[in-house]
C-alpha positions as CSV (number, residue, x, y, z in Angstrom):
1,X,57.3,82.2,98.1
2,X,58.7,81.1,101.7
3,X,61.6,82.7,102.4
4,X,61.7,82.2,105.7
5,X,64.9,79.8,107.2
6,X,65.6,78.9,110.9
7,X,69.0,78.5,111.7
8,X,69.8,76.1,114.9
9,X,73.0,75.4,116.4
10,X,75.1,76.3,119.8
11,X,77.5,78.4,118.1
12,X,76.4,81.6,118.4
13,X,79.1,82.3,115.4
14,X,77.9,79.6,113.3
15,X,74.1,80.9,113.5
16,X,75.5,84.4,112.6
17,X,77.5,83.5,109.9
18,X,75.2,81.2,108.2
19,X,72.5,84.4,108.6
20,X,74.3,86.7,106.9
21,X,75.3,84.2,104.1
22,X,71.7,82.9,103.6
23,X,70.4,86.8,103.8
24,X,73.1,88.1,100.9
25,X,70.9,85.1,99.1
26,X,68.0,86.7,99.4
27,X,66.6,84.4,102.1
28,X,65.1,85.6,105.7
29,X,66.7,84.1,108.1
30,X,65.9,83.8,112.3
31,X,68.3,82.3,114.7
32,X,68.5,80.2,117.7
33,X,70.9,78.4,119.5
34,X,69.1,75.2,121.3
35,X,66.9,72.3,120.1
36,X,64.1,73.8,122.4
37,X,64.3,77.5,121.4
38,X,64.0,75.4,117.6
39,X,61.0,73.8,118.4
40,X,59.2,76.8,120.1
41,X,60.2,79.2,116.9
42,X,58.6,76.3,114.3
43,X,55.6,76.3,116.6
44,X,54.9,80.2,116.2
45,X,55.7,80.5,112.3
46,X,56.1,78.8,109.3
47,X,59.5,78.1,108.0
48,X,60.6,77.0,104.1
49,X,63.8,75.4,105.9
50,X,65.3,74.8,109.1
51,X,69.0,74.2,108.9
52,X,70.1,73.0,111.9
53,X,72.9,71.3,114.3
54,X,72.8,67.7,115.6
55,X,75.2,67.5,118.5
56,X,73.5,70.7,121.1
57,X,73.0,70.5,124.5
58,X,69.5,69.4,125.9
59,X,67.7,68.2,123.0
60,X,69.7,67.6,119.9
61,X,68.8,68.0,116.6
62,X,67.4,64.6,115.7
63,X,64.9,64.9,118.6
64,X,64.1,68.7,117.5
65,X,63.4,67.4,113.9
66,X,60.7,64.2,115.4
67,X,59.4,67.0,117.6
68,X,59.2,69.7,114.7
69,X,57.6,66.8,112.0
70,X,54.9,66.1,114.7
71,X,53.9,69.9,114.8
72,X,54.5,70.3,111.1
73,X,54.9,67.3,109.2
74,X,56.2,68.7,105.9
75,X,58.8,70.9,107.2
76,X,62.0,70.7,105.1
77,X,65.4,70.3,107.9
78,X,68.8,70.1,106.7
79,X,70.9,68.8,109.8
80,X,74.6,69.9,110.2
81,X,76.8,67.6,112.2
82,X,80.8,67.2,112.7
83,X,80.0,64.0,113.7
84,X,79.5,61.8,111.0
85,X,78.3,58.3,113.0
86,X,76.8,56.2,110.3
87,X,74.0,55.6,113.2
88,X,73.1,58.9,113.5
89,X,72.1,60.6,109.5
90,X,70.4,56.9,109.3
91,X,68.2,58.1,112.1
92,X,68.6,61.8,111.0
93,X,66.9,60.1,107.6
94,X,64.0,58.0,109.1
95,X,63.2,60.7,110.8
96,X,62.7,62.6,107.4
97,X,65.9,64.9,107.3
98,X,66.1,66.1,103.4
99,X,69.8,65.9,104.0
100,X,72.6,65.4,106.5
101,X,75.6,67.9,105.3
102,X,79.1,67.2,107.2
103,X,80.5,70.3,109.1
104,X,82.3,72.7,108.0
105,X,79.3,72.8,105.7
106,X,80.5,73.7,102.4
107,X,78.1,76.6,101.5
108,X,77.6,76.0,97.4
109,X,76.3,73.0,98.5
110,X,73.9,74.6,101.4
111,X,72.9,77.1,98.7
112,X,71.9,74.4,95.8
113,X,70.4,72.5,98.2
114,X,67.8,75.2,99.4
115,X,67.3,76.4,96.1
């Protein structure tokens, strides 16, 4: 089985934290901290789950997760945002997001979801 998870998002803190959470559940997890650096990583190797930041600087997470569905069309994202616009997770969602979690994610809910 996949372990494998990217974590994206511009906080260098939030991409360690959520590593060392997801890794004390068993899961292998690589970080980056732009949309680009996102894409580039799901290029090279194959991920179970990207989890992953909306609002970055350059290109945000909605445009990383087109990008990364036209490389790999079955790849599982989870986007994180702190910005909830309505707008947005119903873009986020055509674009194939399994989920849109609200920041501060609450992590039993990250966990069931990528289990």
């Amino acid at each position: 089985m996949n372990t494998r998870v990217l974590i994206v998002d511009d906080d260098r803190h939030m991409v360690r934290t959520l590593s060392d959470i997801l890794r004390l559940h068993g899961w292998e997890p690589r970080g980056v901290q732009s949309g680009e650096d996102a894409l580039a990583a799901v290029q090279a190797e194959d991920f179970a789950v990207v989890v992953m930041d909306v609002r970055m600087a350059g290109m945000n997470g909605v445009e990383a997760l087109k990008a990364m569905r036209e490389i790999r069309p079955g790849i599982q994202v989870v986007l994180m945002t702190a910005y909830s616009s309505a707008d947005l997770v119903v873009q986020a969602e055509r674009a194939g997001a399994l989920r849109v979690l609200p920041k501060p994610v609450a992590l039993p809910g990250l966990l069931f979801l990528l289990t």
